[in-house]
Backbone as JSON, one array per atom type, in Angstrom:
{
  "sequence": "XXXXXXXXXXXXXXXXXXXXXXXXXXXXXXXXXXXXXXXXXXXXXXXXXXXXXXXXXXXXXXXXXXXXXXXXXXXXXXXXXXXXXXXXXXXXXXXXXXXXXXXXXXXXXXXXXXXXXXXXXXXXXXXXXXXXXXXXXXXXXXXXXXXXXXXXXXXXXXXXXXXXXXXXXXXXXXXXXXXXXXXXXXXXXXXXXXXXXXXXXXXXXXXXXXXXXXXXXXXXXXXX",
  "N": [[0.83, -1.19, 0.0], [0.91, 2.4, -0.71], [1.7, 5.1, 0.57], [0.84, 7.95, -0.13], [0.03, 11.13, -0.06], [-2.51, 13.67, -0.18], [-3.39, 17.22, 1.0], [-6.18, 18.77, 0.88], [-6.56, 22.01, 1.55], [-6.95, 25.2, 2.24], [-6.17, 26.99, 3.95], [-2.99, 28.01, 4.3], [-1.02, 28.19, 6.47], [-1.91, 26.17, 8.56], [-2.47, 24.14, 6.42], [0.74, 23.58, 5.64], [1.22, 22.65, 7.91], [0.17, 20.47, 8.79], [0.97, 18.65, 6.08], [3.6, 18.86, 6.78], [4.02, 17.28, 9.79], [2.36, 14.93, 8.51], [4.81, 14.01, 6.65], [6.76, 13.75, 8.47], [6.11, 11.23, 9.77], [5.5, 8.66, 8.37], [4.65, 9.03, 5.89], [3.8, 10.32, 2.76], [3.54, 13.55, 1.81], [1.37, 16.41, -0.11], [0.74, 19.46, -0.72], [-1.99, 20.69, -2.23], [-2.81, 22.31, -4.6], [-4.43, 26.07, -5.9], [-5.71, 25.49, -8.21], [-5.63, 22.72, -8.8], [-7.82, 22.21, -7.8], [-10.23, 20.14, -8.5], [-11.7, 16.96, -9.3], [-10.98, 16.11, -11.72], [-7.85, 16.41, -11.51], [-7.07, 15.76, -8.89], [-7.49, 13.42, -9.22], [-5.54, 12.52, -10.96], [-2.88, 12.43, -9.77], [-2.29, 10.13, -8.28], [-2.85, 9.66, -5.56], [-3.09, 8.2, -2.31], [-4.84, 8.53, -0.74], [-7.01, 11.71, 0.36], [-7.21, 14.42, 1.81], [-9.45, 16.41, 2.99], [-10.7, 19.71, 2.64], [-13.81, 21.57, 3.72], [-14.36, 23.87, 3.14], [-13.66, 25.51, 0.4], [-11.94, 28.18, -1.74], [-13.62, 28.97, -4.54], [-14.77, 26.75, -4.95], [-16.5, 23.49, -3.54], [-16.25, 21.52, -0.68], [-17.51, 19.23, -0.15], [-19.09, 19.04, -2.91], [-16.74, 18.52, -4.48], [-16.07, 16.11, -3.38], [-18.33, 13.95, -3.67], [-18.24, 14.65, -6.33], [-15.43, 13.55, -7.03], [-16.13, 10.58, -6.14], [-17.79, 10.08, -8.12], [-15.84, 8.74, -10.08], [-13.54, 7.5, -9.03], [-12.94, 4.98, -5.82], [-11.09, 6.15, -4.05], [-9.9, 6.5, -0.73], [-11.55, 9.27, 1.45], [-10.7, 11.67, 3.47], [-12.66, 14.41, 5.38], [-12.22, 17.43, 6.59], [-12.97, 19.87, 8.74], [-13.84, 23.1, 9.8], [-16.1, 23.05, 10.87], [-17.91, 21.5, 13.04], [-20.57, 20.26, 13.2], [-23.35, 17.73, 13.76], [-24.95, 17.57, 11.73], [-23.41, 18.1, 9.29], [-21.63, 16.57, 9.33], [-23.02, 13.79, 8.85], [-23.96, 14.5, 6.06], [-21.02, 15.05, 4.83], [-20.72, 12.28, 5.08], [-22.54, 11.38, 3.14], [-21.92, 11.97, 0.81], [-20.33, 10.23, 0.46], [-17.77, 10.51, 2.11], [-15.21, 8.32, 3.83], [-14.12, 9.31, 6.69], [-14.52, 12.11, 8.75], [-13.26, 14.54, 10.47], [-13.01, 16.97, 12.91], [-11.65, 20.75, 13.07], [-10.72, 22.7, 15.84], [-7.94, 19.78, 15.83], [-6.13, 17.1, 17.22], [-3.08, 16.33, 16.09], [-2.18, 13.19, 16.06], [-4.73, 12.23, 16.97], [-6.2, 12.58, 14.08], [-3.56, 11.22, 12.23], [-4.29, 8.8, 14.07], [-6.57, 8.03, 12.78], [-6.72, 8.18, 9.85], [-5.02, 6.02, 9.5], [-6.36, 3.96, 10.5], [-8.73, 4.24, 8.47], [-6.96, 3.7, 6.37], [-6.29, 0.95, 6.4], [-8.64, -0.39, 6.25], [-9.83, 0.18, 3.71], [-7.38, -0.77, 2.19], [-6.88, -3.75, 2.88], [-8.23, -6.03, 1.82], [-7.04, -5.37, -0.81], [-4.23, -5.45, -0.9], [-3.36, -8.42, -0.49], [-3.78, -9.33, -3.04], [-2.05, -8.48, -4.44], [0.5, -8.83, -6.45], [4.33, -8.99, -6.09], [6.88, -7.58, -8.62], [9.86, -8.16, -8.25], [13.16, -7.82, -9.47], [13.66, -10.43, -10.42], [12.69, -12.47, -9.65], [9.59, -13.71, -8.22], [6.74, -12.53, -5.6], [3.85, -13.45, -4.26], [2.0, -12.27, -2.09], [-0.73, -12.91, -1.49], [-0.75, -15.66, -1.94], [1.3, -16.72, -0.47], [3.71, -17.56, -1.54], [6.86, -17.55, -3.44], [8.59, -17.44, -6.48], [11.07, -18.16, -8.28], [11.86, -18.02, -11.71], [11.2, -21.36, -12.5], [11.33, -22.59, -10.5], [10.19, -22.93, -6.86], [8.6, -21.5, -3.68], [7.31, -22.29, -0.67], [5.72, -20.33, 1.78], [5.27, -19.27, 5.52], [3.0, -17.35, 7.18], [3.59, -15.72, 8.95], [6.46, -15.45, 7.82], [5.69, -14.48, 5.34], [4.34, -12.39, 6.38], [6.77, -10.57, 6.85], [8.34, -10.54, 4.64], [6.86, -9.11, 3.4], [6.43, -6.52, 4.86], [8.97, -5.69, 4.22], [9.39, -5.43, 1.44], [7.73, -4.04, 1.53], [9.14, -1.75, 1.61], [11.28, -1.19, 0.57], [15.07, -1.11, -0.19], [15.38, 0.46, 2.05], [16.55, 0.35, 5.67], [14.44, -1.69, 7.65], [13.43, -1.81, 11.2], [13.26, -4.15, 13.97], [11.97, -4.32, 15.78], [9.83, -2.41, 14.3], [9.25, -4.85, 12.54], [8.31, -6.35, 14.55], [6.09, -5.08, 15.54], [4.35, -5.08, 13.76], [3.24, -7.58, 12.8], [2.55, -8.56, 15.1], [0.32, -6.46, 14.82], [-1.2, -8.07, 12.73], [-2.53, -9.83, 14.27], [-0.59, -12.11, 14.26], [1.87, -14.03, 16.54], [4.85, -13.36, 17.85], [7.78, -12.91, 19.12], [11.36, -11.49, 19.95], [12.97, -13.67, 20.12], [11.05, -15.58, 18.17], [11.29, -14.0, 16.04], [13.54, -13.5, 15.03], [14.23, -16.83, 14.16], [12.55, -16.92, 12.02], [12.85, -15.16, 10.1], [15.68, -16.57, 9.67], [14.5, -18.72, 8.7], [13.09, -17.52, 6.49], [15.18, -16.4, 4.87], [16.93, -18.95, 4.51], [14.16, -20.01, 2.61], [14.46, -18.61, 0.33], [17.2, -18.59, -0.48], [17.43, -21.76, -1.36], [15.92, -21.65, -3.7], [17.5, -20.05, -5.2], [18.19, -17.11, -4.98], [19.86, -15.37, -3.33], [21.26, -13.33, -0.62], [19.83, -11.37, -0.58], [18.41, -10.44, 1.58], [19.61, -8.12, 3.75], [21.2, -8.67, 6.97], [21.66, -5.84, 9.39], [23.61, -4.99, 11.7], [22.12, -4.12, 14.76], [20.38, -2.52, 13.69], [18.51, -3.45, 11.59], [16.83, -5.25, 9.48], [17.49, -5.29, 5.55], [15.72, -5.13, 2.72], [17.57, -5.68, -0.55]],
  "CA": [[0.0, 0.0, 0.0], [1.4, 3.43, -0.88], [1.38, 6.33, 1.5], [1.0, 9.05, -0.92], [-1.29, 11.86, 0.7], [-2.93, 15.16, -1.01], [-3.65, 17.59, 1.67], [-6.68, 19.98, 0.19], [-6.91, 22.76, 2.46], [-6.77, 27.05, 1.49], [-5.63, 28.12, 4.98], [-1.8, 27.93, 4.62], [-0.27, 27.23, 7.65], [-2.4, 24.79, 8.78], [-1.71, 23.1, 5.44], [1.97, 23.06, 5.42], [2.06, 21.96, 9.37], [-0.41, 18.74, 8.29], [2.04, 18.47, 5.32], [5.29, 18.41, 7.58], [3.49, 16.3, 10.48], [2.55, 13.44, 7.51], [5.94, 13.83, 5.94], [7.55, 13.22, 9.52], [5.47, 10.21, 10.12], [5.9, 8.04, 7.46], [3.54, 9.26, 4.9], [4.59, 11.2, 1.38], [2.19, 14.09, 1.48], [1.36, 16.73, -0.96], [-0.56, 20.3, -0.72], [-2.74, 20.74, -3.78], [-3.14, 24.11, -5.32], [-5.99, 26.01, -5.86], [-6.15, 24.96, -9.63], [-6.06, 21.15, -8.74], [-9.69, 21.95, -6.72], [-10.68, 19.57, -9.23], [-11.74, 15.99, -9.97], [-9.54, 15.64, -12.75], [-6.46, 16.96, -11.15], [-6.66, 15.17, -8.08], [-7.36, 11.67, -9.26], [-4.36, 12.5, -11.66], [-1.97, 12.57, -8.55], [-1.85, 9.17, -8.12], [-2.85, 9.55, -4.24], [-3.75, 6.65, -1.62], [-5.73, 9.64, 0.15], [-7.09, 12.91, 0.16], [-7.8, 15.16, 3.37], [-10.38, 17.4, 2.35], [-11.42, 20.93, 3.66], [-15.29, 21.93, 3.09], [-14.59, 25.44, 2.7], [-12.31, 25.87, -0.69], [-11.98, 28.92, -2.58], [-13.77, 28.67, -5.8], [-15.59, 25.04, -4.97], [-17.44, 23.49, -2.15], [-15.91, 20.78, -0.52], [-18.67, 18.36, -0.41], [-19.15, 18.94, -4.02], [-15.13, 17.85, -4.77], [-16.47, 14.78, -2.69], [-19.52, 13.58, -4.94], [-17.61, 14.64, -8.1], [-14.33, 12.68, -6.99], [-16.98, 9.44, -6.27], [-18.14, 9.11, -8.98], [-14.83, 8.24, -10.76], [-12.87, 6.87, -7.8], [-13.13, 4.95, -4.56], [-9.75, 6.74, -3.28], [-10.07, 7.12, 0.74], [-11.26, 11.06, 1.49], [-11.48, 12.1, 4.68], [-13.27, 15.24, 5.4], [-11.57, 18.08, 7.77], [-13.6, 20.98, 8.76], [-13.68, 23.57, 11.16], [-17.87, 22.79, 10.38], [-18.56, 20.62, 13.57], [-22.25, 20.07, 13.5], [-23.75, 16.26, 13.52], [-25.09, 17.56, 9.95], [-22.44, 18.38, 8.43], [-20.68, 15.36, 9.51], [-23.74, 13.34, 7.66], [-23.51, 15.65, 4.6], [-20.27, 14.3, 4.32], [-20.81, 10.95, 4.75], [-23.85, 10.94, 2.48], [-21.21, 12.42, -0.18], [-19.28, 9.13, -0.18], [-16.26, 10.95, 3.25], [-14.35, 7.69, 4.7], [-14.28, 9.43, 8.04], [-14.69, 13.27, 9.24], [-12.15, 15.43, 11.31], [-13.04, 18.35, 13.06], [-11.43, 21.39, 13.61], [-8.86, 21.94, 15.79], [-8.04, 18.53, 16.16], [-5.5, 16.5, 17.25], [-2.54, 15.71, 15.16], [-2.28, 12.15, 16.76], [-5.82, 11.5, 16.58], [-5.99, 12.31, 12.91], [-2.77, 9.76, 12.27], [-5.26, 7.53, 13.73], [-7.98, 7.87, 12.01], [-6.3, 7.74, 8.67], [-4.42, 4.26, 9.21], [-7.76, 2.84, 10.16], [-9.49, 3.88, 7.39], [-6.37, 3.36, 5.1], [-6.0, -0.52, 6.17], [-9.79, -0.51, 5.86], [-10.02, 0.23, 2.28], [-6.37, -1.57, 1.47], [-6.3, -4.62, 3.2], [-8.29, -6.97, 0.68], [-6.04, -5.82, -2.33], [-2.97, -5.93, -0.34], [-3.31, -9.4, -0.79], [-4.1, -9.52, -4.2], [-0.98, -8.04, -5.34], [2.55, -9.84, -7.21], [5.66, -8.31, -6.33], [7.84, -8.34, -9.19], [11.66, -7.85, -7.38], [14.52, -8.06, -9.87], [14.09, -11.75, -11.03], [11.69, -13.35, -8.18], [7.86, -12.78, -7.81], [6.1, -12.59, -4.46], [2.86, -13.31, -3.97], [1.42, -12.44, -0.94], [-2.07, -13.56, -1.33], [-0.6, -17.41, -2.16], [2.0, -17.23, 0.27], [4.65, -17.74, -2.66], [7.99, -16.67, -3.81], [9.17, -18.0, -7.54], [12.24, -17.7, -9.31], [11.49, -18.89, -12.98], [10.66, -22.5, -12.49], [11.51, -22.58, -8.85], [8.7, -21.83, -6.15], [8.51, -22.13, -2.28], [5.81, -21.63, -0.29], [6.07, -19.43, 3.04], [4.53, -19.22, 6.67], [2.2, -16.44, 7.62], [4.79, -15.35, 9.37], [7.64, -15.1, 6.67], [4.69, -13.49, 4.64], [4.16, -10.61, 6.6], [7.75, -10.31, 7.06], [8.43, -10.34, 3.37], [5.74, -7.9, 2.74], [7.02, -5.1, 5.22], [10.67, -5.32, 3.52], [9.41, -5.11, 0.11], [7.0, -2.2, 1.27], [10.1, -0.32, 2.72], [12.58, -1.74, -0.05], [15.74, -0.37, 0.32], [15.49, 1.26, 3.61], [16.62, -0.53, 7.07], [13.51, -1.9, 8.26], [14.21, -2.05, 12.32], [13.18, -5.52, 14.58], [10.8, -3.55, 16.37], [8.78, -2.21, 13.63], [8.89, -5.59, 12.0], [7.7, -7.17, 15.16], [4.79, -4.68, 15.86], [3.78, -4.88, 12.49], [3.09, -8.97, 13.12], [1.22, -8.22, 15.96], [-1.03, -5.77, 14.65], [-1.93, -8.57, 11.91], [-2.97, -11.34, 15.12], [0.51, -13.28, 14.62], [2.3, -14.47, 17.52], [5.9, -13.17, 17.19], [8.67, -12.5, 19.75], [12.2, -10.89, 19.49], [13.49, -14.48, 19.28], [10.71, -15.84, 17.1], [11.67, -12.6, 14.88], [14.97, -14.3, 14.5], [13.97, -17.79, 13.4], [11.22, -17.09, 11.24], [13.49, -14.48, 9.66], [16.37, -17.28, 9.42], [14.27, -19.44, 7.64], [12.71, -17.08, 5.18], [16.48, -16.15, 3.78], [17.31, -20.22, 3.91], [14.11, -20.77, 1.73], [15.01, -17.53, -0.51], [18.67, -19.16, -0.9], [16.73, -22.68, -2.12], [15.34, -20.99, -5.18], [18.59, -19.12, -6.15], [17.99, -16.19, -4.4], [20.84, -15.15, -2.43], [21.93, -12.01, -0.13], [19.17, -10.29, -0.8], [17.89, -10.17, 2.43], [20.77, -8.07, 4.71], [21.05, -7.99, 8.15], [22.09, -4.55, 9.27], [23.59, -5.36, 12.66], [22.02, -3.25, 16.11], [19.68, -1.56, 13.2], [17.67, -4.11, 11.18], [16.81, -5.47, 8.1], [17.31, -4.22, 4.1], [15.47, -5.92, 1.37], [17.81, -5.26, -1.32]],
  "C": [[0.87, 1.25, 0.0], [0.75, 4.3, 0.21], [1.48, 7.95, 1.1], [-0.35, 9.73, 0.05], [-1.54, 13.28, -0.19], [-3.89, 15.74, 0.28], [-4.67, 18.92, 1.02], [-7.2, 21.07, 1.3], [-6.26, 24.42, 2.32], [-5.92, 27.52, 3.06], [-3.78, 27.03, 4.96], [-0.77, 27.6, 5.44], [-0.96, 26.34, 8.06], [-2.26, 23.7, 7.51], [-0.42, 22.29, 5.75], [2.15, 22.22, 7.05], [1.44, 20.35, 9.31], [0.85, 18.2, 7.6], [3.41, 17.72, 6.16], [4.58, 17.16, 8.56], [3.4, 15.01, 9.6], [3.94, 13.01, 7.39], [6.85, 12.93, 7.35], [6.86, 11.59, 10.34], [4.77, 8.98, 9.17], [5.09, 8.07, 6.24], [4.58, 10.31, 4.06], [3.5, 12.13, 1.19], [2.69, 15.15, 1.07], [0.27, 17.88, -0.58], [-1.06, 20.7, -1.72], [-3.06, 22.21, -3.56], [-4.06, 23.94, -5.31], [-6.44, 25.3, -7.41], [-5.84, 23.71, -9.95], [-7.25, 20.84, -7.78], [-10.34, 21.34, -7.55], [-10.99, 18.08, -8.99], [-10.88, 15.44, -10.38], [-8.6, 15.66, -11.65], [-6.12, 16.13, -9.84], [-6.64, 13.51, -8.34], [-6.18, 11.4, -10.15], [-3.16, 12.22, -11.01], [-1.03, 11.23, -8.0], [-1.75, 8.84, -6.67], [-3.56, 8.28, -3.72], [-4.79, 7.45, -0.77], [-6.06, 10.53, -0.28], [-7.59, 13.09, 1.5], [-8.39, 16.13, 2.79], [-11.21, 18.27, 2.88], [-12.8, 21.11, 2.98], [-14.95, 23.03, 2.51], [-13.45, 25.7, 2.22], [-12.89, 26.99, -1.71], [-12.56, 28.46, -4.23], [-14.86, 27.34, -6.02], [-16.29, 24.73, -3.3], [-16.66, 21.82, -2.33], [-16.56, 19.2, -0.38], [-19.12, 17.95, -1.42], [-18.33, 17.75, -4.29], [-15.56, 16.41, -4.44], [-17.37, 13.79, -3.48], [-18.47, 13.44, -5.96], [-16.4, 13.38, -7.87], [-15.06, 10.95, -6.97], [-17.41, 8.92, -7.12], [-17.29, 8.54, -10.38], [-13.82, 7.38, -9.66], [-13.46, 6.6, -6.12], [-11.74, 5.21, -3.49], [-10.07, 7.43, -1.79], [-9.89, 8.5, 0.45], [-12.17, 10.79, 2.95], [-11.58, 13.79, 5.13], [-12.75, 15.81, 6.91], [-12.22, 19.32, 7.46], [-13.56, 21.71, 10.43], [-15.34, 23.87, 11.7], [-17.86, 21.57, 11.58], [-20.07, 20.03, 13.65], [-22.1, 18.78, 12.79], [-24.36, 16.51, 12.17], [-24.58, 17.71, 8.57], [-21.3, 17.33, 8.36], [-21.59, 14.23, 8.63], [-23.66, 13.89, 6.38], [-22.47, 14.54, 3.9], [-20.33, 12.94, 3.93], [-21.2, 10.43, 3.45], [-23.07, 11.57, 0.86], [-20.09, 11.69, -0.57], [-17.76, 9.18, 0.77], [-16.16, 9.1, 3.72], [-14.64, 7.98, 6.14], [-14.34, 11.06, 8.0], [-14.41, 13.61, 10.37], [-12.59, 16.52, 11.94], [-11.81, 19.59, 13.6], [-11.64, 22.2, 14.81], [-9.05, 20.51, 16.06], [-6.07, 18.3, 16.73], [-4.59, 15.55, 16.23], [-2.36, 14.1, 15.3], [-3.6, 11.36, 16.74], [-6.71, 11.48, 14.93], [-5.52, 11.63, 12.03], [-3.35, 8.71, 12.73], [-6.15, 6.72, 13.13], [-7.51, 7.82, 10.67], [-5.32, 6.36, 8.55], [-5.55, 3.85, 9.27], [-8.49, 2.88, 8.87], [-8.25, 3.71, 5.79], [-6.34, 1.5, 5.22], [-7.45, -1.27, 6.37], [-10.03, -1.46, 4.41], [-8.83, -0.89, 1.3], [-6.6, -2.89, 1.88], [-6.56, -5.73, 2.48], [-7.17, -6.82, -0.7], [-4.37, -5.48, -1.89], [-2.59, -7.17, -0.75], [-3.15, -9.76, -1.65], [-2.88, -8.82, -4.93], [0.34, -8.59, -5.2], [3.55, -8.45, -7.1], [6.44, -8.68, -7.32], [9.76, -8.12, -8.96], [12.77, -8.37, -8.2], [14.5, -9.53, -9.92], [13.06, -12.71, -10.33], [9.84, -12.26, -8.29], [7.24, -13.28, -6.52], [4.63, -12.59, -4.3], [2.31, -13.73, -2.56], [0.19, -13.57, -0.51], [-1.9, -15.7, -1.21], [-0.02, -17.97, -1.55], [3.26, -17.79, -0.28], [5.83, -17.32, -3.0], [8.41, -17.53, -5.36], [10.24, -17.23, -8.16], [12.06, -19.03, -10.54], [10.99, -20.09, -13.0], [10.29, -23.01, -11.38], [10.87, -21.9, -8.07], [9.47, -22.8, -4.76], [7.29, -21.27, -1.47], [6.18, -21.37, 1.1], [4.84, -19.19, 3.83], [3.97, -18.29, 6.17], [2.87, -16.03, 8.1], [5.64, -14.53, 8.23], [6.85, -14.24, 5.59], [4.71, -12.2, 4.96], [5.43, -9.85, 6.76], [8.36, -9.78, 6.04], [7.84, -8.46, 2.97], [6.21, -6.57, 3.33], [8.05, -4.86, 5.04], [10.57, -4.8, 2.12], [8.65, -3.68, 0.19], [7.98, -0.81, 1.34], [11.27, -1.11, 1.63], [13.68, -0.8, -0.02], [15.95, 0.34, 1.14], [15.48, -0.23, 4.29], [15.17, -0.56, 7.93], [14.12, -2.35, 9.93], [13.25, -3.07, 12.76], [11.84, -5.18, 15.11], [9.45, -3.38, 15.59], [7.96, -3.64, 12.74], [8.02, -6.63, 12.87], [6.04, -6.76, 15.46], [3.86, -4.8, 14.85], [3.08, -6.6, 12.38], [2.08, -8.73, 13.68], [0.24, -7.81, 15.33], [-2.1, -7.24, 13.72], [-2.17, -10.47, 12.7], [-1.66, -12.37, 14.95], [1.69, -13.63, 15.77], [3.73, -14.33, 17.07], [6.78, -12.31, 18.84], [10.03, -11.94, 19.01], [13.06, -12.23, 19.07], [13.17, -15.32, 18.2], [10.94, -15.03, 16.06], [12.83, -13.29, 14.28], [15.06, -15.93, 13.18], [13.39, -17.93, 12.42], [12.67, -16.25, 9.97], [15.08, -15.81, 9.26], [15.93, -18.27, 8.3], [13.9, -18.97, 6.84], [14.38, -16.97, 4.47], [16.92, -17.88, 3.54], [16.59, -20.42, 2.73], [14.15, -19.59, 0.41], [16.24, -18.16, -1.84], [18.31, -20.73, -1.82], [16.68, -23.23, -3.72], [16.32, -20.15, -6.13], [18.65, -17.68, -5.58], [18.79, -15.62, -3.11], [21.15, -13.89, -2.27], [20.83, -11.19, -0.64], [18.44, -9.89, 0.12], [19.04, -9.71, 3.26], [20.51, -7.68, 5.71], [21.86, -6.95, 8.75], [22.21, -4.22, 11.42], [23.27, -3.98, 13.52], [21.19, -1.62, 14.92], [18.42, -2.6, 12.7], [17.77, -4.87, 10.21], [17.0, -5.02, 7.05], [16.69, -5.57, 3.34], [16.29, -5.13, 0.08], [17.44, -5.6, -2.98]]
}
């Protein structure tokens, strides 16, 4: 799942401090001009989100909402400084994910957009082939093939896989790889982290597939 974000919101500093806050918390986010208050322009973007103010120069944010619906089901969640229980239906009834009010909590915003991002992602998470420099991964099958050569992998070594290839090239750390288990109900310690992780690079090595998993001592993992 990509963590691309499009932040649509006219008041300026509160933009850029969303902006920086995402950016510093592992998200890639993006403040949209006023002449991408569009439809078009935003589904052009190539975002996994949109945060979306009601009250935009030129458009009505509720509108943007409808119009964006009926070409995409791209998570939008609705940030207003519009609290009222009708305006929070409004949204809904315009296709919003979830609805923010102003001020809010940067912390409880970061919440509310993982839930409704591993909402919307988590069926086609599954459903998608890594293709990695010679080897294909499929999550959903539990799979790894190199050309003729297949092996089939825990639930475990799965999700393990999956948060190296999401973070390819970066040092994934022990920690994140262990909480990241958890969250998805699997039973995983710092020394089951080890073993499970031992045997995915043995059955890697199997298939031809060598050193491409490095350990990055008193930091973490790299999928290279």
């Amino acid at each position: 799942m990509d963590r691309k974000i499009c932040v649509i919101e006219d008041e300026l500093k509160l933009c850029d401090e969303i902006v920086y806050f995402l950016n510093t918390n592992g998200f890639e986010a993006f403040a949209a001009k006023p002449e991408e208050y569009n439809a078009k322009a935003l589904l052009q973007g190539g975002y996994s989100m949109l945060l979306l103010d009601i009250s935009l120069p030129g458009t009505d944010g509720l509108f943007l909402c409808r119009e964006i619906r009926k070409e995409s089901d791209i998570p939008i969640i609705i940030i207003t400084s519009n609290n009222r229980e009708i305006t929070e239906l409004m949204a809904m009834n315009c296709g919003a994910d979830d609805f923010v009010s102003k001020p809010f909590n940067p912390q409880i915003l970061l919440a509310r957009m993982e839930a409704v991002l591993k909402r919307v992602y988590k069926n086609s998470e599954a459903d998608n082939k890594f293709y990695l420099d010679g080897f294909m991964f499929d999550p959903g099958k539990g799979m790894i093939q190199k050309e003729e050569k297949r092996t089939e992998l825990t639930k475990n070594e799965v999700r393990i896989l999956l948060t190296l290839t999401k973070k390819r090239g970066e040092i994934v750390s022990r920690d994140e790889i262990i909480e990241n288990l958890w969250e998805n109900h699997l039973f995983v310690d710092d020394n089951t982290l080890t073993v499970n992780m031992t045997r995915l690079k043995n059955k890697l090595e199997e298939i031809g597939i060598k050193d491409r998993i490095i350990t990055k001592r008193g930091m973490g993992y790299q999928l290279l």
